[in-house]
N, C-alpha and C positions, 0 to 999 in steps of 0.2 A: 376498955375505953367505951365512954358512955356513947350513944348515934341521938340524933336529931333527928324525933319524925317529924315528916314531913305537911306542914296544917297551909291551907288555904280556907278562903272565903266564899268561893265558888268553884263548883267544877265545872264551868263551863271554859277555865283556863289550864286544861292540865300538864301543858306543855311549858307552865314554867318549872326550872330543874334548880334541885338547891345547889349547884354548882354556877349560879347565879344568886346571890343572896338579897340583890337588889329585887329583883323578879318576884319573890316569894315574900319580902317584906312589905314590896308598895302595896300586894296582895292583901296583906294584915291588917295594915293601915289605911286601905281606900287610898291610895297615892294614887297621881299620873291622872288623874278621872280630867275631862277636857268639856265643852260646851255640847257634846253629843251623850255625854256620858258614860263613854265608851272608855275606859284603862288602856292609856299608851304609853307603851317603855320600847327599850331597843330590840327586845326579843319580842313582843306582843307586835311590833310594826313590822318583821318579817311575815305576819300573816298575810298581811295584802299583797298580792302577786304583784302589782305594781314595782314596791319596794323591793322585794325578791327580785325581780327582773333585773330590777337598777343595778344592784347587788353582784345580781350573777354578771350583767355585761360588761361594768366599769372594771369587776375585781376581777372577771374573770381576761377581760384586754391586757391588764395592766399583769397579769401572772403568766400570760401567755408569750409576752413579748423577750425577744433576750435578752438579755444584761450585759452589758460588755466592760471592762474596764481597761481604760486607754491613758497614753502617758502622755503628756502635753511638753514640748520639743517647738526650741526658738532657733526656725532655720536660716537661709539665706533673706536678707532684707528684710530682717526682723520680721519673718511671719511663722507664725505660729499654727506648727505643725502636730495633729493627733493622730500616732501609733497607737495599734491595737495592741495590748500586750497581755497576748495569750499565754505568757509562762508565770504569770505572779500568782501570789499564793493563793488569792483571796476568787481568782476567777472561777473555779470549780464547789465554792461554797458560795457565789454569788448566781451562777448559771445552773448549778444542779439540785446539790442538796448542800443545803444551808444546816442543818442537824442532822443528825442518825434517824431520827425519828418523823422527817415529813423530806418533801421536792421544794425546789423554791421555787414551784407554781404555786403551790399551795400555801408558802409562805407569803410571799408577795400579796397571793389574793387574800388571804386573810386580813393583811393588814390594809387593805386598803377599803374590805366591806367594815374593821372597827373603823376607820376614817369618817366613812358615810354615813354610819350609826351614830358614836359616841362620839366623831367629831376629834376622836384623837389614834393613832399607830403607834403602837411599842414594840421593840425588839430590843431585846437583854444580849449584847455580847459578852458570848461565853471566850474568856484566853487563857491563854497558858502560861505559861512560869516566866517564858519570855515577853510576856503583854502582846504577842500575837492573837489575833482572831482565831478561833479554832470553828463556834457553831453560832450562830443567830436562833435566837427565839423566839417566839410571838410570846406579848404580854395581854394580859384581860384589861382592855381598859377599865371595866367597872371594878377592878382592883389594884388601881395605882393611882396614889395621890401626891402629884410633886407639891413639896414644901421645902420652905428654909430653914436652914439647924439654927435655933436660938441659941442653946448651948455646946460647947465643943464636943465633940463624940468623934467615936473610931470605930471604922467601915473596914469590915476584910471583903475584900476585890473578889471574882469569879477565881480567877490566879492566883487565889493564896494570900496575900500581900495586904497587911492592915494599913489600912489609911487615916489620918486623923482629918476630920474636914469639920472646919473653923464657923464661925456664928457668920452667919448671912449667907454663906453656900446653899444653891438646891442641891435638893434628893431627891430620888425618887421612891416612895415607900409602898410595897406591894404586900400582900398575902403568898403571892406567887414565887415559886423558883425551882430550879433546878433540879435539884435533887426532891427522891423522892420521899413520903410523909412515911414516917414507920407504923405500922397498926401494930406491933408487937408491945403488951404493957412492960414486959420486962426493957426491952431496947430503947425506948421513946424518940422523936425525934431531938438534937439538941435545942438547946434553949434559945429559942429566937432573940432577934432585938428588944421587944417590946414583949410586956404581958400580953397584947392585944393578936401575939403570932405576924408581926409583920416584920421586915427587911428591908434595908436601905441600897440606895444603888445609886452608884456614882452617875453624874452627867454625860460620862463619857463611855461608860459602858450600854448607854440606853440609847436608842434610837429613836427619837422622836418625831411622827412629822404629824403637826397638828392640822386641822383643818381652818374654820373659821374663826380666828382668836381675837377677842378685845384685848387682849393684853400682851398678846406676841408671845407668848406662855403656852397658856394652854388652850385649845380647843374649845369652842362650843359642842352641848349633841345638837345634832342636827333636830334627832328625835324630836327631843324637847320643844326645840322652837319652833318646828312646827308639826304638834302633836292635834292642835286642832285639827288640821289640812287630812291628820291621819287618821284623828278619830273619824272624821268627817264620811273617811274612805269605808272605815271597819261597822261605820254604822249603818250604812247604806248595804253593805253588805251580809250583814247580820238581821236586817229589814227580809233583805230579798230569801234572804235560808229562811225564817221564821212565818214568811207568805206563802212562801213552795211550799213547808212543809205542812203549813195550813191548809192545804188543800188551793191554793189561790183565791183563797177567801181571805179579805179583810175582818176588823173587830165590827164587834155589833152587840146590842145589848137585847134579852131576851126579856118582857113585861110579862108579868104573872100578877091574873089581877087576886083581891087581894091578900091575906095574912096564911103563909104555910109553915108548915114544921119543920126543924132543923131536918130530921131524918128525910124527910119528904124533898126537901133543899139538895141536900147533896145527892140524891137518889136522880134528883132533875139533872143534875152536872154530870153525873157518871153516865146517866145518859145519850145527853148533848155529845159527850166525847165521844161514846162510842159510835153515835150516828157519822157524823162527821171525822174521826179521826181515824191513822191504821188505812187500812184496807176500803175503808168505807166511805173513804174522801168523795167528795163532789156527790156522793145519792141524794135522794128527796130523804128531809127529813118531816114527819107529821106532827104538827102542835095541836096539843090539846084542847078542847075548848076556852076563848079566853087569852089563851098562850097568843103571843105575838115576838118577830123578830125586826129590828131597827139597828141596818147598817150606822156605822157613825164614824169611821174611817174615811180615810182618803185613800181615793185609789191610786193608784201608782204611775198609771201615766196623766193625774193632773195632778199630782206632785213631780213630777216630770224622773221619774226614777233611773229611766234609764241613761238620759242626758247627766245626771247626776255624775252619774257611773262613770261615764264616758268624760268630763270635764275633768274626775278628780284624776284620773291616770293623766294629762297634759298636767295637772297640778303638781302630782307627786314626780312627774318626769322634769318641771322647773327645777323640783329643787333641788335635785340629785344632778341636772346641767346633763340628761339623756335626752337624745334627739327621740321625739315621737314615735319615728319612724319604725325604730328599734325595738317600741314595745307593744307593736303592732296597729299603729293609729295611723293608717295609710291613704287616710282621704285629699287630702292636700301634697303627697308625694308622688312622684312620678319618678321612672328610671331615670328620667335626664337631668334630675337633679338631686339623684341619690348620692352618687361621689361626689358631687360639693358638699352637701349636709354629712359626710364620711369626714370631707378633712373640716368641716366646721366641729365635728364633735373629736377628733385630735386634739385642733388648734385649740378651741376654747373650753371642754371638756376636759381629756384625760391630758393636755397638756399642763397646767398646773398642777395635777398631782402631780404627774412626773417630775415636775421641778422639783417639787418639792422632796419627792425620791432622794431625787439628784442630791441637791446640796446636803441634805442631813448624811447622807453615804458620805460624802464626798469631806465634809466636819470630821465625825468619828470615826470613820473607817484608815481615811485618807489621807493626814497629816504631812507637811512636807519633813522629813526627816534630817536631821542635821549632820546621824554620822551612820556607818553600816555603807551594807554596797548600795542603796538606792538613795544615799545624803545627796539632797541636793532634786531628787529627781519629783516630779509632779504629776500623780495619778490620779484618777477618778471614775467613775462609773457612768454609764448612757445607757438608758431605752434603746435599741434598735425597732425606730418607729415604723421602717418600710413595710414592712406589709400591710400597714394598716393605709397605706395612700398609694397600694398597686392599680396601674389604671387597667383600663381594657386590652384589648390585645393588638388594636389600632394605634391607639395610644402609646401605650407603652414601644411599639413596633417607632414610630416618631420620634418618642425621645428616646431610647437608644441610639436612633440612628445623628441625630442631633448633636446628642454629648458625644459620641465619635468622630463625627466630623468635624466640630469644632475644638475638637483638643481638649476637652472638659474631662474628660475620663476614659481611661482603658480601655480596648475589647474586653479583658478579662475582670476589671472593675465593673463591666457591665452585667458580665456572667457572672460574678458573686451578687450581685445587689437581685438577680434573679432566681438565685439558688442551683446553680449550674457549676460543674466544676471548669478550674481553669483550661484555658488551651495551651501547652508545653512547644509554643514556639516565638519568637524573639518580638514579632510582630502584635502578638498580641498583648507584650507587657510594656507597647509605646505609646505615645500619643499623637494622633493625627491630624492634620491641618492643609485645607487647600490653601493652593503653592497662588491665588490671587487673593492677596490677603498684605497689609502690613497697619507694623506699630503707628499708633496714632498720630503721635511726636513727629512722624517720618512723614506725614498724610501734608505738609505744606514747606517740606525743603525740596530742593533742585537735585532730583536725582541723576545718575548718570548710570552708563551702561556697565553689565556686569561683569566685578573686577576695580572697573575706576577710583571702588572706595578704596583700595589699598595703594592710590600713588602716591603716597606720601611714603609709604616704607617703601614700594619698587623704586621712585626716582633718585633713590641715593644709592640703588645696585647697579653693577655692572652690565651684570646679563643673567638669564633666567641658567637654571643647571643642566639643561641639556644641549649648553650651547649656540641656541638659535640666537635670535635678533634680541635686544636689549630691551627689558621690559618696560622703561622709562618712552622704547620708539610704542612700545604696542599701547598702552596706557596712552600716548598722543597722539594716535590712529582714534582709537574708541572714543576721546573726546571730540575729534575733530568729525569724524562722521556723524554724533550723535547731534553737534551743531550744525553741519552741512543739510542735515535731515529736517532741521528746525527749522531754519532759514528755507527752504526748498516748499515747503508744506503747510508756511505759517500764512501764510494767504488763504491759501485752500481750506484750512484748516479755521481761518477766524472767519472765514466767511459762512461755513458750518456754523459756527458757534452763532452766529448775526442772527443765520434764519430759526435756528431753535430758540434763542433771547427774543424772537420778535411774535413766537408765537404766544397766545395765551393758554392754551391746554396741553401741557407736555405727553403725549400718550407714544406708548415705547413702539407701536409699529414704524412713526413717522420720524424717530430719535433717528433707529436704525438707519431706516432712508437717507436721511442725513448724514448720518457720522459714519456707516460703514464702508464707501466707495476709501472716501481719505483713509480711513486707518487700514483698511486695504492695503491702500496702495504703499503707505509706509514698511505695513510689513513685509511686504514684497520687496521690499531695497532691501533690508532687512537679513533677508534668506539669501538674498543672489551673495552678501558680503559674506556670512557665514561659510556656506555653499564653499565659494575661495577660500575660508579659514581653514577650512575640516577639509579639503580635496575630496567633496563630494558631488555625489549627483542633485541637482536640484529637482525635487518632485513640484510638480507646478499645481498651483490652487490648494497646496498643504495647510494653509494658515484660514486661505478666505472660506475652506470649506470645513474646518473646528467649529467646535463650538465656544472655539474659544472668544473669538469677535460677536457672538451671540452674548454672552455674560460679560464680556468687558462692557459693552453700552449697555448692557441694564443697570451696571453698578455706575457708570455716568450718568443715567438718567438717575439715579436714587441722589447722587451729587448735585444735578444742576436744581432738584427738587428741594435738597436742604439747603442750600446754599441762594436757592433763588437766583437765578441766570436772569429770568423774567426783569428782575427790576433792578440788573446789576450797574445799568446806566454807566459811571463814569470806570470804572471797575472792570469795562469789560474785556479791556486788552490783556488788562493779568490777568486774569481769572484763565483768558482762554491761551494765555502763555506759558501756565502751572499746568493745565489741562493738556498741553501738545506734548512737555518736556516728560509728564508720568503715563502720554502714551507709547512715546519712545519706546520708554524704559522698559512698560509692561512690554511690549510688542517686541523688546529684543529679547525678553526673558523667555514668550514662548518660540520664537524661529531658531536661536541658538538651542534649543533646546530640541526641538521637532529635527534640526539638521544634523545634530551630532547622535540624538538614535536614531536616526536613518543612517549615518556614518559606521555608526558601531554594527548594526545589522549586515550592514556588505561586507564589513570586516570577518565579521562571522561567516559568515555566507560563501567566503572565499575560504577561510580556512578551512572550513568541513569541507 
């Protein structure tokens, strides 16, 4: 087998590898050359740390993160619930190793620095006899070219399985694949599709997720369009290596007056170099008689060089959508607004790639299935974004405590979202909610006391099962008190309401003043009836000395403020007649409650 040596046109690039052929050809040809003069391709624009940077932190966020895949489930009230479903085949080639041959950190980040490069990601699914997934592969994008079949042709699958694919289908035609190349002349490898050594590959074996596309196809390189921005970067920087290495001398031209000989000429150069060059940087050099030296360069800070320097890194961090911050340009940041510019470069950054993840997974990978044990069912794949939007420890300390008490999420939804294992007791797989709280829908009916909602089923019973008095008499006790209490209080109570409506700046020490003597004293009726229910002892100032009549008027004052008490004018009898009837209710909900554990406690109390 014959080899290809390897020819360039300068060595000043020798880091392009023929396992690149684009790299090595533009080289031959003077390609990619930009308005600085500088040769930019996708492997030539990782020299600039800038681009590196971008590279390592986008590919390296988006490989680091884990990958989960979850089954989508339409539960009660048609809402649409996502189960994690950690037993499907695909989750351990999605979160580990995607081949034998690499981690799917490694997979992930690869594909998402060709994103940033060429502007396009491929990954080859490899299946098996069954059309299951078995490995993912990363593809070169500078070796795959989607096209349409003009003429009819036949495609054998990763799986064995020839396919015939019809005039106007894409492909995807690479030099790339799987299997490895034989160097043995007697073996050779088989005869590819083409004279040219390429391979076709179905749409649906390829994973594509393009970057910026005119055509919804394929990809721009990024490279490309903006290779100025990057010559710009390589030339400034190839300036400042070739200055240093000058000793931090600029060009200048040396006057010899006049006519010398060749040999004499170059004798003057080898000179000049060694005075100045090596070792000998920066000494005095002595001219000749005659001999004279005329700077004729610019110097470097009135060509403003270093500003240069410092402009193109915010330039090359536009285009790649990395926050500043990240590649060390920290003059305009500060801690206090480092985690908003964190979920700015999620949100507006790495979350569109992510999408973009998303759906292309979620196309080929993810099909809804018509028959087998999962017909019918709806899977997909997700980023698990949390750790990239962990707050402080203040912070986090808050909302944890937040989504607990509002019933948002688990204690132990909190400890996984933490990284913390679960807690193995009944409490912590509930959800919790303070007991002064109700449904909206309920926030302007006529409540009654608790129990009363059920007299429509107790008035067609006899008597409750243990005997006692008929539930239809107790259900017309709890109404008729709950009204006794209304009528008893509604004076006291609207003339409260008068002096609050007549003030103009509601501020809660003076609510309190106001509204806590009445609701007091309501609760006080309250307990003494309980107290009778439960044949208990009445503890005196139980109710007045809670905190419960603390927080009941603050969420009245948050009331009379939405609602405008202020300007309720003709309004104001209802308003403060909805307002007596829901403090009833709250107020019997905490004395019946205060009275029957203090009940239960003497119970106890006497049995030990």
């Amino acid at each position: 087998m014959g080899l290809i040596s390897e020819t360039r046109t300068s060595l000043e690039n020798p880091q392009t590898p023929l396992s690149f052929p684009s790299e090595w050809l533009l080289d031959i040809f003077n390609g990619g050359r930009t308005d600085s003069g500088i040769r930019v391709s996708e492997m030539v624009a990782l020299q600039v740390t800038t681009i590196w940077a971008c590279c390592e932190i986008k590919g390296g966020a988006i490989g680091a993160l884990d990958r989960k895949v979850y089954e989508k489930i339409v539960g009660d009230g048609n809402r649409m619930t996502r189960r994690i479903a950690h037993e499907h085949d695909y989750w351990d080639l999605l979160e580990n190793q995607p081949n034998p041959e690499m981690s799917a950190f490694t997979l992930f980040k690869t594909l998402q620095v060709h994103r940033m490069l060429w502007g396009n990601g491929y990954a080859e699914i490899q299946r098996d006899s069954s059309g299951r997934m078995i490995a993912l592969w990363p593809r070169n994008p500078a070796r795959i070219r989607p096209k349409r079949v003009v003429g009819q042709m036949k495609i054998t699958t990763s799986d064995g399985i020839p396919v015939t694919v019809k005039p106007g289908q894409m492909v995807y035609l690479t030099t790339e694949g799987m299997e490895t190349e034989s160097l043995d002349p007697e073996s050779p490898t088989p005869e590819p599709y083409s004279a040219r050594g390429e391979r076709a590959i179905l749409p649906e074996d390829m994973l594509h997720m393009p970057g910026l596309a005119l055509d919804g196809r394929v990809g721009q390189s990024t490279i490309q369009l903006a290779r100025n921005a990057v010559g710009l970067a390589l030339a400034t920087e190839k300036f400042g290596g070739k200055f240093f290495g000058n000793g931090a001398k600029g060009y200048g031209i040396f006057k010899i007056p006049g006519m010398i000989s060749v040999e004499d000429f170059e004798m003057f150069k080898r000179e000049v170099q060694e005075a100045w060059g090596g070792e000998n940087a920066n000494r005095p050099m002595v001219l000749q008689a005659g001999e004279d030296y005329v700077a004729t360069s610019t110097k470097p800070n009135e060509g403003q060089f270093i500003e240069t320097r410092e402009h193109q890194v915010i330039e090359l961090a536009r285009i790649f959508t990395t926050p500043p911050h990240m590649l060390g340009v920290v003059e305009k940041t500060s801690r206090a607004n480092t985690e908003q510019i964190g979920q700015e470069f999620l949100t507006f950054s790495l979350g569109p790639d992510l999408k973009c993840f998303e759906h292309e997974f979620k196309r080929k990978l993810f099909p809804r299935p018509s028959v087998g044990r999962n017909a019918g069912k709806v899977f997909g794949m997700f980023f698990d974004t949390r750790v990239l939007t962990m707050p402080s420890a203040n912070d986090l300390r808050s909302f944890a405590q937040a989504m607990i008490q509002w019933g948002v999420m688990e204690p132990n939804d909190v400890r996984e979202w933490m990284g913390m294992n679960p807690l193995n007791c009944a409490g912590a797989n509930a959800t919790w909610m303070q007991i002064n709280m109700a449904p909206v829908d309920q926030l302007f009916e006529t409540p009654a006391l608790p129990g009363a909602a059920a007299d429509s089923e107790e008035d067609d019973s006899e008597g409750d099962a243990g005997g006692g008095k008929p539930a239809k008499v107790k259900a017309s006790r709890k109404r008729l008190l709950a009204a006794r209490l209304c009528r008893a209080y509604s004076r006291l109570f609207r003339d409260a309401f008068g002096r609050v409506a007549a003030r103009s700046n509601l501020d809660l020490a003076a609510f309190r003043l106001i509204f806590q003597p009445v609701l007091a004293s309501i609760g006080e009726e309250l307990e003494r009836h309980a107290a009778q229910m439960f044949s208990a002892d009445l503890s005196p100032d139980a109710l007045s000395s809670s905190s419960f009549l603390a927080g009941y008027t603050e969420t009245m004052l948050h009331r009379a403020r939405n609602e405008k008490w202020v300007n309720a004018n003709g309004n104001a009898d209802a308003i403060s007649q909805r307002e007596l009837v829901r403090a009833v209710r709250a107020l019997a909900v905490e004395a019946y409650r205060n009275v029957a554990t203090a009940a239960a406690k003497e119970e106890t109390e006497v049995e030990s």
